[in-house]
N, C-alpha and C positions, 0 to 999 in steps of 0.2 A: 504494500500500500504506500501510495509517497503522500507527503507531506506538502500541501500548496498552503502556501503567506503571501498575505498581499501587506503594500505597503503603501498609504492610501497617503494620500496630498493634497495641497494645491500647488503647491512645488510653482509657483508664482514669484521668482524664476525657481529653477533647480539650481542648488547649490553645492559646493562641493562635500559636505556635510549633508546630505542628502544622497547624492553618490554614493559616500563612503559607508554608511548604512543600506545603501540597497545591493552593493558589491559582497559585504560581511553576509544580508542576509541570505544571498544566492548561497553562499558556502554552508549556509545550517541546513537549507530548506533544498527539496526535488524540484520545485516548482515555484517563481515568484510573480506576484501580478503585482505590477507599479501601478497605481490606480490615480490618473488625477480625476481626483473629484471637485463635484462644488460647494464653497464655501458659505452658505448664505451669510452668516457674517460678514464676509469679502467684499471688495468690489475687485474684478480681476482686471491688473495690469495687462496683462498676456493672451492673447485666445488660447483656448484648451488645445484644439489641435497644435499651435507651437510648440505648449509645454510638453504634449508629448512626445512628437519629433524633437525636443531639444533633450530630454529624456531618451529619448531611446537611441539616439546617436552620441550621447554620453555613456549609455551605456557600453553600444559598440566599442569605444573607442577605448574604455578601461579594459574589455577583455584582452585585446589584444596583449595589455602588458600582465596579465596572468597567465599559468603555466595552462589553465582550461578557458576556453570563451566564457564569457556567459551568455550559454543557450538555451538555460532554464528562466530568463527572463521575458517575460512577458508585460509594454508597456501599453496601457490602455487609458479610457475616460469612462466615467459613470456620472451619468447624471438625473439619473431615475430611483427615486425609491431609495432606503435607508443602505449605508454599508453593507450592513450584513444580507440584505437582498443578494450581492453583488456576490458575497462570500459563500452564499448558497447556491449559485447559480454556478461555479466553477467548483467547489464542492471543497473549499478554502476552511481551516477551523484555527487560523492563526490568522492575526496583525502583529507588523512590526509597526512601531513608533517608535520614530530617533525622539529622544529627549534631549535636550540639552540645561536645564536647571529644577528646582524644584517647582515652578512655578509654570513650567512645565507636566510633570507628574503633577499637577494639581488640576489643572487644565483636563487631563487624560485619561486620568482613575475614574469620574464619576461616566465617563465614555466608555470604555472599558469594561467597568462592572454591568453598564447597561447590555452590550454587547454580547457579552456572556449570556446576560437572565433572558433576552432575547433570543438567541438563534445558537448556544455554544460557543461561541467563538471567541479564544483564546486571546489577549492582545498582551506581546511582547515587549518590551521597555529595552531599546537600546542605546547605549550613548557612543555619540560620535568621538571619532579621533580628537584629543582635545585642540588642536589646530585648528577646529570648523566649530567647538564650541560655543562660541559666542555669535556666530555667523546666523540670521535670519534673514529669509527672503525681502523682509518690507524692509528690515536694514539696507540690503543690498539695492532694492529702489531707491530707498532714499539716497544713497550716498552717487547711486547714478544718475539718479533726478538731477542733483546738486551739481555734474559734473564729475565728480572721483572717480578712480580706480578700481573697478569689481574684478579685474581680472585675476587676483589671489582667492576669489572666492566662487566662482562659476566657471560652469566651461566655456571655453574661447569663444561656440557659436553664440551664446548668452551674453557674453561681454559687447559682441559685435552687436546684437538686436539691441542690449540697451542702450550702446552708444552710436546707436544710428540713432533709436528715441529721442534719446536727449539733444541729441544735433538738430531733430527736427523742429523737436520744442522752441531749441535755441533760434533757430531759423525764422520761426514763425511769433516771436518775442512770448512766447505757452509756456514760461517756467515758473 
C-alpha cells in the first residue's frame, strides 16, 4: 500500500522554504500532491495556474540535483470543496505543513484536529531548513513590491515574474 501527502498552499509565490519541505516530503512519502489551493482569507498576487507551473518546474529543476528525480510529485490546484474533499478523492490520509514558528502551529492545530474528526486525515508539522525560516510568501511580495532582492528566496522563474511586476508597476507610477 503506499502512502500519498499532499502538501497544500497558496504558495503565492513559492519559496525556497517551500521547496525544501516539498523535496524532504517526497523522501518520506510514495506519492506527493503539491496542492495550490484557495485562500479565502487571501487576495492572490499570482494566478493559480503560475503558481503551479512555477511549482512544478521548481520542482523539476531540484530533482535533477538528487541522486533520484522527483517523480513521485504531483503538482496540482483545488478549488472546490474542503481539503480533505481533495485528500479523499486521491485517497491521500497525510498533510504536510512547513511551519516555521509557533504562531504558526497555532494557526495549524485547530486545522489539523478539524481535519482529522472530518475525513482521517493525518497532518504533519515540518520545519524548514533554518535558512528559509523566516522567509514568507507576503514577505517576499512585499520586499519585491518595494523593489528588493527575492532572488535568495524563490526560484529564478519567480524572481523574474516578480521583477517584471514591479517594473511594470514602476512603469505605470502602481506602487
Amino acid at each position: 500500500m503506499s502512502t500519498i501527502a499532499v502538501v497544500p498552499g497558496s504558495f503565492d509565490p513559492v519559496t525556497l522554504g517551500h521547496l525544501d519541505v516539498i523535496v524532504r516530503a517526497a523522501g518520506l512519502f510514495d506519492e506527493v500532491h503539491v496542492l495550490v489551493v484557495h485562500n479565502p482569507e487571501k487576495t492572490a498576487f499570482i494566478p493559480v495556474e503560475h503558481r503551479v507551473d512555477f511549482i512544478a518546474d521548481a520542482v523539476a529543476e531540484a530533482g535533477v540535483d538528487l541522486p533520484s528525480p522527483l517523480e513521485n510529485v504531483v503538482v496540482t490546484s483545488w478549488s472546490e470543496g474542503l481539503l480533505v474533499d481533495y485528500c479523499s478523492r486521491v485517497g491521500a490520509k497525510v498533510l504536510v505543513k512547513g511551519i516555521r514558528s509557533q504562531v504558526d502551529v497555532a494557526y495549524e492545530t485547530p486545522m489539523a484536529i478539524m481535519n482529522r474528526s472530518l475525513a482521517g486525515v493525518e497532518t504533519v508539522f515540518m520545519l524548514p531548513d533554518p535558512a528559509h525560516a523566516l522567509v514568507s510568501s507576503s514577505l517576499v511580495r512585499q520586499v519585491a513590491g518595494l523593489g528588493g532582492d527575492v532572488s535568495p528566496y524563490v526560484p529564478a522563474d519567480v524572481t523574474a515574474y516578480l521583477q517584471s511586476r514591479s517594473d511594470s508597476a514602476a512603469n505605470t507610477g502602481a506602487r
